[in-house]
Structures are given as structure tokens and as C-alpha cells.
N, C-alpha and C positions, 0 to 999 in steps of 0.2 A: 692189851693184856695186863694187869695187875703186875707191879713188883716180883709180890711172893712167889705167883705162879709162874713168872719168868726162871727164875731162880730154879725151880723147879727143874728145867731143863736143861740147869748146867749139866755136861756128861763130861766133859775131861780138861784136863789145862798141858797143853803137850808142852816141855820146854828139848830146846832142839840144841844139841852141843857138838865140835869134833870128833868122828869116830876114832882116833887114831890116837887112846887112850892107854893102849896095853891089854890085858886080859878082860873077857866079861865079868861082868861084876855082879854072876848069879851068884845065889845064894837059899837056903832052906824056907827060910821066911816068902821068899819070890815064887816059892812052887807051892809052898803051899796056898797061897792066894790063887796061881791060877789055878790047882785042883780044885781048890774051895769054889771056883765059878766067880770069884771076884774081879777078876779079868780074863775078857773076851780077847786072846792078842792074835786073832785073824786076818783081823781087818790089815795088820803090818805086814803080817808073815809071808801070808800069801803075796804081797809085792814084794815079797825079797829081804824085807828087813828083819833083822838078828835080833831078836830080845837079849838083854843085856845087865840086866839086875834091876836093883831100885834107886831110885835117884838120891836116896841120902848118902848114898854113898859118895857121891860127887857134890854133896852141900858145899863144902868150903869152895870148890871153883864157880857152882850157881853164885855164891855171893861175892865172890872179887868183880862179876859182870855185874854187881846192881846198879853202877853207875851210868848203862847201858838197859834197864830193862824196870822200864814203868812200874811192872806187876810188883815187883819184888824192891824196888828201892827203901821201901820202908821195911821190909824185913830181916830181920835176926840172924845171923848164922845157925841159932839154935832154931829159930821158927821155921825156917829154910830144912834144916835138917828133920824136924817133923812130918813137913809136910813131903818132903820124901821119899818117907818112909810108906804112904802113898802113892805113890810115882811109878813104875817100872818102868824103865828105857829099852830105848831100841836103836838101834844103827842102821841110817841109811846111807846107799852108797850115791856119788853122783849123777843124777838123771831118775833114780825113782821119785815117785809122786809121791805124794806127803796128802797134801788134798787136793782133789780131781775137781774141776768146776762141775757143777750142775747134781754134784753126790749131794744126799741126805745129811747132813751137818750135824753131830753131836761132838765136839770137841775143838780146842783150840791148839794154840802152837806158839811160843816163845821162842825165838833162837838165841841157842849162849853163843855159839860160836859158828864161823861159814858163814855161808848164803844163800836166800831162798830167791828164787826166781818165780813172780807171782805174773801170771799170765791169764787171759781171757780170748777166745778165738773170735777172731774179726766176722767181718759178713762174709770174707772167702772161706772161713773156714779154717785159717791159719793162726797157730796162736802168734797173738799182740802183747810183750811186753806192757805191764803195768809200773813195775815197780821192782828194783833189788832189794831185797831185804838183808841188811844187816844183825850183827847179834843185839842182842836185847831185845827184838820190838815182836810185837803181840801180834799174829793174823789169826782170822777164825772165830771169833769170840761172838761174832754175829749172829750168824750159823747156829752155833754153840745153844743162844740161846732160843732163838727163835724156831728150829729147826727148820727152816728153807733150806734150799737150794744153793750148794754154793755159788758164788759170785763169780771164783776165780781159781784156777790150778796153783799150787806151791809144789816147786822140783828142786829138791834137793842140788846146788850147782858144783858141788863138792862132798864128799864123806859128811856124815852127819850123825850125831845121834839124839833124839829126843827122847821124856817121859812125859805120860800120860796119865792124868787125871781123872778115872772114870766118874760119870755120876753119883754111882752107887757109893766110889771110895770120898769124894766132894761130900754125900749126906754124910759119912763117916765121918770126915774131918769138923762139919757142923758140927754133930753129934759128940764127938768124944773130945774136941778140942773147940768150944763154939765161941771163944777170941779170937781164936786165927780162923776159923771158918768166916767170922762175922768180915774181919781183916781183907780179906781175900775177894769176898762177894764187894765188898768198900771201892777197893781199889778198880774194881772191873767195872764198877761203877762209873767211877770216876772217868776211866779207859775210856768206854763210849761214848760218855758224854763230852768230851775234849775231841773225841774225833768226831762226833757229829758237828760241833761247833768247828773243827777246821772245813767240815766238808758245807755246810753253810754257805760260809762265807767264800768260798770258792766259786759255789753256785750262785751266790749276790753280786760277786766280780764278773761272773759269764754273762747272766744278766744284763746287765747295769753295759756292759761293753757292746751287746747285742745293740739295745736302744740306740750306743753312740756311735755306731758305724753306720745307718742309714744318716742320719745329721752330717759327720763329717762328710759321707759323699756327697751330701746335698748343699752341704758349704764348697766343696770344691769345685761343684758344676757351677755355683754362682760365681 
């Protein structure tokens, strides 16, 4: 698939922080966007999760974690604050699903703060620990774009609260900010292409050790 059209498909950038912030952080501006249609927030609610306002409102603590979160280590406080303004958050509590393996994928997930618990169920049937996630790091973005199938489940393992980027507000941000849209698509760029080359080379080490374990047992029977 082409760049452009890829792009295309970005639908949201969730970033994921502690619920255990003090009061929600609605506001006029928030409602008016979801009456407006500009946010669908079902897909949360109906699992439990609280919409919580917009995410500029927590810019300055998104940006003390940039040293912790790829996406955003080149950004601003002020570009942070923008982007935002974008955003509506939601609180999840420990053990809801965030993304469910095998769903329809339009959006992504950064955690500021907590941990994600990223699971894929084995051939029993059982979920298999992949991976804990810590704050800062980026899952979903795959998904995101390609719309597959997810991969893997992420369970909130603690209170949590994330914001969501829809696509629609993503053209927006091209559109009425298109340095920090360009910024943004840059960096995700970058995101995958770094984790394809980690997952590479992982799969050249698996490789490569397949070959040398018939040899070594065949040096040991000699």
C-alpha cells in the first residue's frame, strides 16, 4: 500500500496515564465535539471506561514523561498542548481491555503512566503473557494503520487513563496545524520502522541458531 494511503488510516493516537488524578477534566469544548459527531466514545464506555475531558489539559505532565515516550520526545509543551486539544481521555480501571486481540484496529495507545499487560492466547486457549508495558512506549500503531486484526490484548494492570486520537481529529490536526500533523506522521514513521528492524533481527538470531543446533548435535555424536 502507498505511504499516502496508509496514512489514510490513521484513526487515533491513545495516550494512557494514572486515573488517580482528582476530578474529570470535562469541559464545554469536550461536549461539544461529541455532540458534534466528532467523537464516537462507545467503543470505551461500554467497557466501563469514564471519559474524562481533553488531554491538553494534562500537557505539562504528557511532557515531563518525553523521556519515556518515543512519540513525543521531540515535542513542545506547547505542541503537546495542541495536540491535545485533540485528544479526549478516558479512565480505565484495572483488568479492563484497552485492545482486545483479533478486534478491528483503528487506533493506537501510548502509556504515560501504570502498565499494560499485552497478551495473545496460546493453542489452549489461554492468554500468554507477551510483554509488560511500561509508561512511554507505543502499542497499536500497526493495527492503526493497516486495519488488521489485532495481534494481541492490552489490560489495563492498574487504574489508568488514556486520550484518543481519532482519524477524523488526525485530518484535523494535518489540516489546521500541518507542522505538527507532518511531525507526528514523522515520528510513527520512524516508530515502525525501528521496531521492524528490532523484530528482524530477532528473527535472523532465531534463524541463524535453528541452522546451529542440528551441527552442534552432530559435532556431539562425533
Amino acid at each position: 500500500m502507498p505511504l499516502a494511503l496508509s496514512w489514510s488510516r490513521l484513526t487515533c493516537l491513545t495516550i494512557v496515564a494514572g486515573a488517580d488524578h482528582g476530578e474529570d477534566l470535562q469541559g464545554a469544548d469536550w461536549r461539544e465535539r461529541l455532540e458534534g459527531g466528532e467523537m464516537d466514545d462507545r467503543y470505551f464506555t461500554e467497557r466501563g471506561m469514564r471519559p474524562m475531558g481533553l488531554a491538553r489539559e494534562v500537557a505539562a505532565e504528557m511532557h515531563r514523561m518525553i523521556a519515556h515516550a518515543p512519540l513525543l520526545e521531540e515535542f513542545t509543551i506547547a505542541e503537546i498542548t495542541t495536540i491535545g486539544g485533540y485528544m479526549p481521555v478516558y479512565a480505565a480501571e484495572k483488568g479492563q481491555v484497552i485492545i482486545g486481540e483479533g478486534e478491528v484496529g483503528d487506533f493506537m495507545i501510548i502509556l504515560i503512566s501504570g502498565s499494560i499487560d499485552v497478551n495473545r492466547r496460546n493453542r489452549q486457549g489461554r492468554p500468554s503473557r507477551i510483554a509488560v508495558v511500561e509508561a512511554g512506549h507505543a502499542l497499536g500503531e500497526m493495527s492503526m494503520l493497516d486495519g488488521e486484526p489485532r495481534f494481541a490484548s492490552c489490560v489495563a494492570l492498574e487504574p489508568s487513563r488514556f486520550a484518543v486520537l481519532t482519524r477524523e481529529n488526525l485530518t484535523k490536526v494535518i489540516a489546521e496545524e500541518p507542522r505538527l500533523g507532518a511531525k507526528i506522521l514523522v515520528k510513527l514513521v520512524h516508530m515502525l520502522a525501528q521496531r521492524l528492524r528490532n523484530t528482524s533481527t530477532r528473527l535472523v538470531s532465531y534463524m541463524v541458531g535453528e541452522r546451529e543446533a542440528p551441527e552442534a548435535l552432530s559435532l556431539r555424536e562425533d
